[in-house]
N, C-alpha and C positions, 0 to 999 in steps of 0.2 A: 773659770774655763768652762767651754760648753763644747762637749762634745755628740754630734747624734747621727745616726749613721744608715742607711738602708742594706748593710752591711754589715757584720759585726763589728764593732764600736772596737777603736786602739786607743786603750788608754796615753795619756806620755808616757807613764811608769814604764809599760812593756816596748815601748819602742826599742829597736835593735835586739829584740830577744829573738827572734826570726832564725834558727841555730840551724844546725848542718855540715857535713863537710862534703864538698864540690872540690875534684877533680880540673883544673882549669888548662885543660889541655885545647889549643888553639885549631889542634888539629881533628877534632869531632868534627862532623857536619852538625848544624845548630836549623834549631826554628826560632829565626830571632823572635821574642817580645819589643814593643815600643810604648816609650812613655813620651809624651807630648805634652808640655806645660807651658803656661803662661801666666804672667802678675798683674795687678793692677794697685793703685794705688788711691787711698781717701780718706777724707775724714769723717768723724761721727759727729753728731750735733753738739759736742764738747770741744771740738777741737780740736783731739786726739787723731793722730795719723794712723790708720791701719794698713798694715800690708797685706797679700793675698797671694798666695801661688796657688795653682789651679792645675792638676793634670790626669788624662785619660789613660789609662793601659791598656793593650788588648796585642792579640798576636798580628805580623803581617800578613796573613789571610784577612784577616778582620779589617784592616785598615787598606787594603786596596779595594774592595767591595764600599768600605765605606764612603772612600775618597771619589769614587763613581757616583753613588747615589745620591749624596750631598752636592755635587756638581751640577748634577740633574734639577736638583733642590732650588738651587742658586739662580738655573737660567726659567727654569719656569712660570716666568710673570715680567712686565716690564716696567721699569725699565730693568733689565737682566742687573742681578748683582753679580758682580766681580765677586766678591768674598763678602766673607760678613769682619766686620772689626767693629764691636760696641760702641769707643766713645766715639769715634767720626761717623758714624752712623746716627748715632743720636744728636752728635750735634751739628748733623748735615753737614757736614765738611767732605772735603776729595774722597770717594768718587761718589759720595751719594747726596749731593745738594738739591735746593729744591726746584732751579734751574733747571735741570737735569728730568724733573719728575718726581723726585722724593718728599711725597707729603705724609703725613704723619700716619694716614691709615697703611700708605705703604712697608714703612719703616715697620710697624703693630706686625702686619700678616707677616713680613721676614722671620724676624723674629718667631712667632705661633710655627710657624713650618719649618722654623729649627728644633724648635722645640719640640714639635709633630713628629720631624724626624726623630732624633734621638730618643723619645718615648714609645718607635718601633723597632727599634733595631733590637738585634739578639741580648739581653740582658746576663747570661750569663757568659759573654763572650769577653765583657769588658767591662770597667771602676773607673769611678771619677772619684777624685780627692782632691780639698778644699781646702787649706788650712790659713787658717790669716793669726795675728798677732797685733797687739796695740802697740806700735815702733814707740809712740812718745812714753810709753809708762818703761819701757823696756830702756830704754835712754837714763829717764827719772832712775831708776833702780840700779843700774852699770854706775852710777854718779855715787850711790847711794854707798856701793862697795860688796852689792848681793850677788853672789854667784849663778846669774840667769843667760850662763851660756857668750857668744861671743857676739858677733855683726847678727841683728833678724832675721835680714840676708838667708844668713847663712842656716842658721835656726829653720824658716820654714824649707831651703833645701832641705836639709836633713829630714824633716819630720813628715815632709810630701811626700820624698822618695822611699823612705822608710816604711809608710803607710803602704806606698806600691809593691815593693818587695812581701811585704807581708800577705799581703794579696795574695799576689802568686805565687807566696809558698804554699797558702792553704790551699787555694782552686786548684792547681797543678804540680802536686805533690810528687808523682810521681815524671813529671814531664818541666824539669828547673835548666832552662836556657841560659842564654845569653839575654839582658835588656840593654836596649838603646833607646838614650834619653836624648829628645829634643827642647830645647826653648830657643823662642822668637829670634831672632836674628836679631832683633833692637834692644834685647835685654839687654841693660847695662853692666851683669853680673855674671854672665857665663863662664865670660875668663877665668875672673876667679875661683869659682866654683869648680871648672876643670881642672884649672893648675890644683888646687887643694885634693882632689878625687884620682890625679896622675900619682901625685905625693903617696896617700893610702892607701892605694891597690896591691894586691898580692900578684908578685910576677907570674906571667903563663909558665904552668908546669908545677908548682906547686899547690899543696896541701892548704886550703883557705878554711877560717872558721870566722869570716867575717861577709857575710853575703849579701848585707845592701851594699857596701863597695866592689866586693868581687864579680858578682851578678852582673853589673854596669860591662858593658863591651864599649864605650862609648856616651862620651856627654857632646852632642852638636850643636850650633845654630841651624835654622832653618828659617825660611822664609814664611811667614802666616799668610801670605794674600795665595802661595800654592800651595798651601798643609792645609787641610781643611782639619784635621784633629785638634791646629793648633788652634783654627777658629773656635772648634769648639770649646775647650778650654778658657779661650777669652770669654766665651759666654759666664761662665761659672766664675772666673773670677772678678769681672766687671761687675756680674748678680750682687757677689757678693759686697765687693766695696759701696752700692748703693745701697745694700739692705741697713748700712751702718748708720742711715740718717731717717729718722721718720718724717722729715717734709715732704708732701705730697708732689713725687712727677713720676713722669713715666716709667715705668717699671720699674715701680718701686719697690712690686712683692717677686720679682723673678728671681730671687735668689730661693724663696720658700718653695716655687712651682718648680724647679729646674730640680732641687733636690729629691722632689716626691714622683719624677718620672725617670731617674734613671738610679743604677747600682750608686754609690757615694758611699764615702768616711767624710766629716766635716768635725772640727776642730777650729773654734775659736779660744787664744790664748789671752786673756784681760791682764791688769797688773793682780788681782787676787790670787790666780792662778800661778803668775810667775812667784809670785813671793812665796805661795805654798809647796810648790816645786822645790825653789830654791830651800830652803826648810828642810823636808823630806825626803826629797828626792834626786835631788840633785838635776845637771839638764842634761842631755843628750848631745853627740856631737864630737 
């Protein structure tokens, strides 16, 4: 496992130690938190499938300012982009072909002036967190009969949002909201992941000592072509699923440059890592 961080590093060990007890009374006025994630998926020059979830936290002040100036971002050069989405973008597909005007310097400065953006915005306003997992060793090991937790799936939810919650106990100690969590409208796995986190929750008006599920006000879909957080997000985890192959194309090292301009936790899970876990530690979840 590799974990490294611009932020203080969460081991797996301490995941869910995040302690406290919250009052979940529905009737406070709240500043809601949003978290905004997105996946991608790939493999590495072995073969092996990686998975990636990818998500931004920051308060709703933060993300209406943002969602301005990244629009701004978007229309300023032509041909104006709609939104940014990784792979149709790199592989000229709807809406940025080269028909259209999308030639490869174009696609470069998009990109750079995402990237521009987010390496001015307020740093400590917001966290990005990264985490992927090798699905096929994770597979090989569940066959095996090792205790490395249940669906990936499910595993990098846990350990993305977990990451986020931790965040925001430390940064806003004294100031623990309500979070609302988004992913893509196209994920295939929301449902589930909601029905499982409806199951969990401690009913409003009770005494919780469970706060990366009680903390959650909501897991939604959303639209990424009008979320630009979610955009952003895709960036980091598309970064990531290409950093897994050392063949030479295009942006090949943007997962290395993306992590060194903004706050992040990143967490790579190999099969050495699970089996040492499983082992030791047991898994989360």
């Amino acid at each position: 496992m590799t974990t490294t961080s611009t932020v203080s590093a969460i081991p797996l060990s301490e995941m869910g130690r995040c302690t406290g007890r919250f009052y979940l009374d529905e009737r406070r006025p709240l500043i809601a938190m949003r978290f905004y994630c997105d996946a991608s998926e790939g493999q590495d020059d072995n073969g092996a499938v990686w998975m990636t979830l990818a998500g931004l936290i920051a308060s709703d002040q933060f993300w209406g300012d943002f969602q301005t100036r990244w629009e701004t971002m978007l229309k300023d050069r032509y041909p104006i982009a709609p939104y940014i989405h990784m792979n149709p973008l790199v592989m000229r597909e709807d809406p940025f072909e080269r028909v259209v005007g999308w030639t490869d310097d174009k696609v470069s400065q998009l990109v750079l002036d995402a990237l521009g953006f987010l390496q001015n915005i307020n740093k400590r306003a917001f966290c990005a967190f990264v985490i992927s997992i090798d699905s096929t060793a994770h597979r090989r090991l569940l066959a095996e009969g090792l205790p490395v937790g249940g669906d990936a799936v499910d595993i990098l939810a846990y350990l993305c949002l977990d990451a986020a919650v931790q965040w925001y106990c430390r940064e806003h100690p004294d100031n623990i909201e309500k979070l609302y969590v988004f992913f893509d409208q196209d994920e295939p796995h929301i449902k589930t992941l909601r029905e499982k986190w409806l199951k969990k929750r401690t009913a409003p008006g009770s005494v919780s000592v469970s706060p990366m599920v009680d903390l959650v006000a909501n897991i939604l879909p959303a639209d990424m072509r009008e979320n630009p957080p979610i955009q952003a997000a895709d960036i980091f985890a598309w970064a990531r699923t290409r950093s897994f192959s050392g063949k030479e194309r295009m942006f090949r090292f943007l997962d290395a440059v993306a992590s060194r301009i903004v706050p992040n936790g990143s967490i790579r899970i190999d099969e050495a890592a699970m089996r040492k876990l499983a082992k030791e530690h047991g898994w989360p979840g």
